[in-house]
N, C-alpha and C positions, 0 to 999 in steps of 0.2 A: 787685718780687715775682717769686719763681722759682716758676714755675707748673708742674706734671708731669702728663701726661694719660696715663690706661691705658685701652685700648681694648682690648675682646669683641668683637671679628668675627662670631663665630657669632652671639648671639643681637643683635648690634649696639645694645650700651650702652656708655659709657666713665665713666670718673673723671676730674675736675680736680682738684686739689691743689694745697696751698702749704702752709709751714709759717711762722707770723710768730715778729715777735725773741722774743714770750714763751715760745717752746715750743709755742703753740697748733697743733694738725693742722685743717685744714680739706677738707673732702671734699665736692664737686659732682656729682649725676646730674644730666644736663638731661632733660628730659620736653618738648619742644617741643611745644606745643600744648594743654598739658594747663593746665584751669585753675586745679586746685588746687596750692597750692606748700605745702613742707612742711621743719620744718627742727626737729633733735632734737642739745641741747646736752649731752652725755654726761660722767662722769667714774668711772674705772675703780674704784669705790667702793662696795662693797655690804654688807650684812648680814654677810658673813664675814669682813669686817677687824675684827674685836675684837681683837685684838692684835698691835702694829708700833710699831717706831720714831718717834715723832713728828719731824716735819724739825728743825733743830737742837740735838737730843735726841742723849743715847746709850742711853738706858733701857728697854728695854721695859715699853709703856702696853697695860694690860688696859682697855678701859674698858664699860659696862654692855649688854648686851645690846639693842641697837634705837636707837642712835646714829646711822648712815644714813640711816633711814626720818625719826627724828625730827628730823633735818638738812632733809630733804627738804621737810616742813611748816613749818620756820621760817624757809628763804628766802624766803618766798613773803611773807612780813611785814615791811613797812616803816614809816618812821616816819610818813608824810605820807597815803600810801594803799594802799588793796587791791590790790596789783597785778592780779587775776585783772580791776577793775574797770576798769584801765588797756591790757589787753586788748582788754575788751569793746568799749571805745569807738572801737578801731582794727577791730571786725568780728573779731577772731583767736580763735580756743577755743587755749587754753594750757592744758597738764594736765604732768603729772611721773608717775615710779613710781622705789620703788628694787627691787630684787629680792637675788638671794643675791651679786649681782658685779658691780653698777653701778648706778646712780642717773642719772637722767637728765629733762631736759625741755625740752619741745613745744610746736610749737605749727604750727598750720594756717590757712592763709586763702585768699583769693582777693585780695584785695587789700591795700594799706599793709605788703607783706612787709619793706621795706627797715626801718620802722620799727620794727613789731614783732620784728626782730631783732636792730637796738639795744637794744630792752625788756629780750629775753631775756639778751645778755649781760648790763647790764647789773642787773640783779636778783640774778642767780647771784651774780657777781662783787663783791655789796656785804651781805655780811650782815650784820642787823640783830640782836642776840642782847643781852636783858637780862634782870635775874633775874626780871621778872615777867613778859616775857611768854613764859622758859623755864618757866614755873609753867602760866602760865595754859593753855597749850600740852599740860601734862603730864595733865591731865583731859578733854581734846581724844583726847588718843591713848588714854588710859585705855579710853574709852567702843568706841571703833573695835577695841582690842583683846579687847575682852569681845563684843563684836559677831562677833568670826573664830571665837573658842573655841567659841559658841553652831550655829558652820555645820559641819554634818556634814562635807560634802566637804574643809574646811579641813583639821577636825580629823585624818581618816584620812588623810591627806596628809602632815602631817608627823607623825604618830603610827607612818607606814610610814616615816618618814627617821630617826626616834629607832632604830625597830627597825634599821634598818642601821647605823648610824651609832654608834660610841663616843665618838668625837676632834671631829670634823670639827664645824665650826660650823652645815654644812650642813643641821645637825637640828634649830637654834633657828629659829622662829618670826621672821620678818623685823622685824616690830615689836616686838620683845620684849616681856617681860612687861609686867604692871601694875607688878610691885616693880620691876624692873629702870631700867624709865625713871626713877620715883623719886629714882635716884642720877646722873642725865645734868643739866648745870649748863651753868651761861655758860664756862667753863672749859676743860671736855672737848666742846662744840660748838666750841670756837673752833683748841684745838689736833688735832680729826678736819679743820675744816673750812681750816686752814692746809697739811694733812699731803697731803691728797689731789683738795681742789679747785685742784691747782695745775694752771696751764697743760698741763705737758710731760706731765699727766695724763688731762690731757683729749682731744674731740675733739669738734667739729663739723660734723654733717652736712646738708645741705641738696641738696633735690629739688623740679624745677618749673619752669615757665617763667619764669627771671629771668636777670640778670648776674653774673655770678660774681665777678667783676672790684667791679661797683657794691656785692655784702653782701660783700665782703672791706675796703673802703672802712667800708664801715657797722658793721664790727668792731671795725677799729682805730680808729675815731672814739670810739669809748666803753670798749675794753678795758681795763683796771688795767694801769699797765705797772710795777709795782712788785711784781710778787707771783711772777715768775720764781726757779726754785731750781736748781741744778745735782746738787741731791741727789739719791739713788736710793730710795724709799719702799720701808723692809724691814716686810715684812710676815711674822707669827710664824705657823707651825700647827703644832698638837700632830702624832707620827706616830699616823696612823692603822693601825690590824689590815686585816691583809683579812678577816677572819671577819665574820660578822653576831652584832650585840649581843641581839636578843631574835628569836626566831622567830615571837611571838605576841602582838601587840596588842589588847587589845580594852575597847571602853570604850563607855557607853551613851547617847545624847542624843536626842532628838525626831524623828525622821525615821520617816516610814510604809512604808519598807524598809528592811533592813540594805544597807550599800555596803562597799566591799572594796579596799586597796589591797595587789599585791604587788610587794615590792621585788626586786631582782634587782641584786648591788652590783656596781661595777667592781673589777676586779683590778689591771689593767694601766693605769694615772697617769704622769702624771708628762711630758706631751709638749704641744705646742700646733702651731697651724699645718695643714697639709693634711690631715697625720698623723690628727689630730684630728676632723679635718670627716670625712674619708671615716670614720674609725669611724662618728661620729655619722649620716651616711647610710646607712652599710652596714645599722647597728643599726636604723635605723628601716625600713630596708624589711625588715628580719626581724621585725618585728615587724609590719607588716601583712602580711607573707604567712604568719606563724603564727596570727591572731588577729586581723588586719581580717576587715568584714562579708563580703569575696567569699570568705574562708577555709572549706574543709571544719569545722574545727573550730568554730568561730563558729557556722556553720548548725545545729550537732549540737547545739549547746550551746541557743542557741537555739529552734529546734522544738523542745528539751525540757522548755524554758522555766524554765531555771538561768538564763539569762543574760538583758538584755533592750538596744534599742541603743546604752544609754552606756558598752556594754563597746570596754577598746580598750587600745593600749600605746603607749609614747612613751620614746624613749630623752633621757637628757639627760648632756652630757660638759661637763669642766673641764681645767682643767691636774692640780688635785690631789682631784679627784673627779666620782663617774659615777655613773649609776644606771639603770634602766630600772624602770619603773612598768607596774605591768598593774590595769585599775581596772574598779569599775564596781557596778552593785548587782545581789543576788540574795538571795532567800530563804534560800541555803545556802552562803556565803560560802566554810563548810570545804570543801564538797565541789567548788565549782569549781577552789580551790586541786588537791585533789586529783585533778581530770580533768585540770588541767593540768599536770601535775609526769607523771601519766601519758601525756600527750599526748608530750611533750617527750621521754619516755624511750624509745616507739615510734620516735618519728622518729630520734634517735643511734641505731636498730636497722635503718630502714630507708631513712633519709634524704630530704634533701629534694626538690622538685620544680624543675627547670632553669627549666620553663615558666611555675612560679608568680612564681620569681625576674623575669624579662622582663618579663611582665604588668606586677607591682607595680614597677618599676624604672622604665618606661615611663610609668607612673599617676605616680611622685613626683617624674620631671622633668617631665612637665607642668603638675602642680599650681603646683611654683616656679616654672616659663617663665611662668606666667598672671601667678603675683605680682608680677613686673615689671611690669606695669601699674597699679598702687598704689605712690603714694608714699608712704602708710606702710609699706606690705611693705616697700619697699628701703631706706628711710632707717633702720625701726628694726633689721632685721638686717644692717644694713652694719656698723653699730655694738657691734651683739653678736658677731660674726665679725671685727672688726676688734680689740678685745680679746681674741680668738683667736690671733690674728696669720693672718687670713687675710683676702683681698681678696673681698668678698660675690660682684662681678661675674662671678667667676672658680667660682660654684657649682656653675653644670652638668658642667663640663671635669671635677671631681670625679666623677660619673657615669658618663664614660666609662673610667675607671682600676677601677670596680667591679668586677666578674664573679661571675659563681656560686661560682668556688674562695673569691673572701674572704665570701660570705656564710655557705658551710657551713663555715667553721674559724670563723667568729664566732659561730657559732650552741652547737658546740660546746667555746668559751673561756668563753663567755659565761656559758650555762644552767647552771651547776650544781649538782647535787641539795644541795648543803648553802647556798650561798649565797642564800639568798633570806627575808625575813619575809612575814608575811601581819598587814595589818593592818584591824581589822574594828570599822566603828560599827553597834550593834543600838540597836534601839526600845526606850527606857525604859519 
């Protein structure tokens, strides 16, 4: 085994690595001392591959909306027993999620790590897929997907990403429809789950007091060695506009306040790697020093009582899309839009604050530097930054390449007066 260690000096944490003959990547934090260990089987497969080459294929394959997610629900099904009960009995909590660009699954203990990570490969690695328990499955998700439409927050969430969005798959709903799954079969689980759970697609990460050596052992004891592909997974996407598709969302459901989401779309796509992470840092600390609670504008808004404190913003970047979200509930949903479209056109007049930038800069490397003492913090964003093509370890050293000059040209690339939806659930 060719093992490669990368070591942080500064905040002193390193990586172990190997790569086995299947293609499989394997990635080690150790936590010496720590008694919880924790290990998240990933594969770079989410809600936005609706359309790609299936491996031995030359054709491009549409296939139904929420094919990921309902991947996700039918590994977990085997012929003999419940896995989740095969778990339990080792003491492990095992869970999974998929989101818009990977699918992934977990699991935690304190003790029996070696075995419960045989489980985990091997589960993933064997799926069980027949026509009835893809049926019986489809009334499973049915229920769960009527369950999301009925939740406010859900709703104006991606009701603010329809609003941005024309092309980008970024705008459907992770589970797709009711109708949609309808048309997902033994078939098209078998040729998603051939195309993209393959090895050289995947990645494994594990954090905690154990042997790296001993679960790389406990790997290849149970890995499939038959399922290696030297193919490249082409994945299709329509081109997307930079314009925003609708400026104004609005729709009604059950909630004892209206809540408010506003989009704010990326322009600039198309890059991965450091490039990427510093946007996504840079943009988040602009976003709490316009609009976190220590914010002049927050306070105003608030003792005005427009606002109240689930306001907030959150940037989020891809290779081939971005967004920043400004969210929250108010009685006058219109009119915070417009103190904030106000706010923002003050500041391109008068600009921003050196001091507020530090502050907040200061506040969001600490907040990470903390998270390194959670092996879920490091395990599940090693894994979402390593489909980045960036190394998690290496997050803060991103911090120090910041400054005020890239936060005020991000501020004004970012904000502008036409690019943004507002999307708004009121009381039935």
């Amino acid at each position: 085994m060719d093992k490669k260690v990368y070591r942080n000096n500064k905040i002193n944490e390193e990586v172990i690595s190997c790569e086995l003959d299947s293609g499989l990547k394997i990635y080690f934090i150790p936590k010496k001392g720590y008694s919880k260990k924790y290990a998240i089987f990933a594969t770079n497969y989410g809600s936005n591959d609706n359309r790609f080459i299936p491996i031995g294929e030359k054709n491009v394959l549409e296939v139904p909306q929420g094919v990921a997610h309902f991947l996700e629900h039918k590994l977990f099904e085997e012929p003999d027993e419940d896995i989740i009960d095969k778990f339990s009995r080792l003491g492990t909590d095992v869970n999974a999620y998929t989101n818009f660009n990977q699918t992934a699954y977990l699991f935690s203990c304190t003790d029996n790590f070696y075995e419960s990570l045989e489980l985990l490969i091997k589960f993933v690695q064997n799926p069980y897929f027949t026509n009835e328990n893809v049926e019986k499955e489809k009334g499973i998700i049915a229920q769960e997907i009527k369950m999301y439409e009925d939740n406010p927050g859900w709703r104006v969430f991606f009701n603010c990403l329809r609003g941005m969005y024309y092309e980008h798959p970024v705008k459907i709903d992770i589970a797709g429809t009711v109708e949609s799954i309808q048309k997902i079969d033994v078939n098209i689980l078998y040729k998603c789950y051939n195309t993209f759970y393959n090895p050289k697609n995947m990645i494994l990460v594990m954090t905690g007091d154990i042997s790296f050596d001993k679960a790389v052992e406990a790997v290849e004891r149970v890995e499939k060695k038959d399922i290696n592909s030297s193919e490249d997974i082409v994945r299709i996407y329509n081109e997307e506009p930079n314009s925003i598709k609708e400026k104004y969302i609005e729709e009604k459901l059950i909630t004892y306040m209206p809540i408010f989401a506003i989009g704010f779309k990326e322009k600039d796509i198309g890059f991965l790697g450091e490039k990427l992470i510093k946007r996504e840092v840079t943009t988040n600390i602009l976003l709490d020093m316009l609009f976190g609670q220590s914010s002049e504008f927050y306070q105003e808004l608030y003792n005005e009582g427009i606002i109240d404190g689930s306001f907030g913003g959150q940037y989020t970047g891809h290779e081939n899309y971005g967004h920043s979200v400004i969210s929250g509930q108010s009685k006058n949903p219109e009119l915070v839009l417009e103190r904030i479209i106000k706010y923002l056109n003050e500041l391109k007049s008068k600009g921003l604050k050196e001091e507020d930038f530090l502050r907040i800069k200061k506040k969001s490397m600490g907040s990470d530097l903390m998270g390194f003492n959670s092996v879920e913090f490091i395990a599940n964003n090693f894994v979402n930054y390593y489909f980045l093509d960036y190394l998690f370890i290496n997050l803060l050293d991103v911090y120090d390449k910041i400054t005020f000059d890239d936060v005020f040209h991000r501020f004004n690339s970012h904000f502008d007066k036409d690019n943004y939806t507002l999307s708004v659930i009121k009381p039935m």
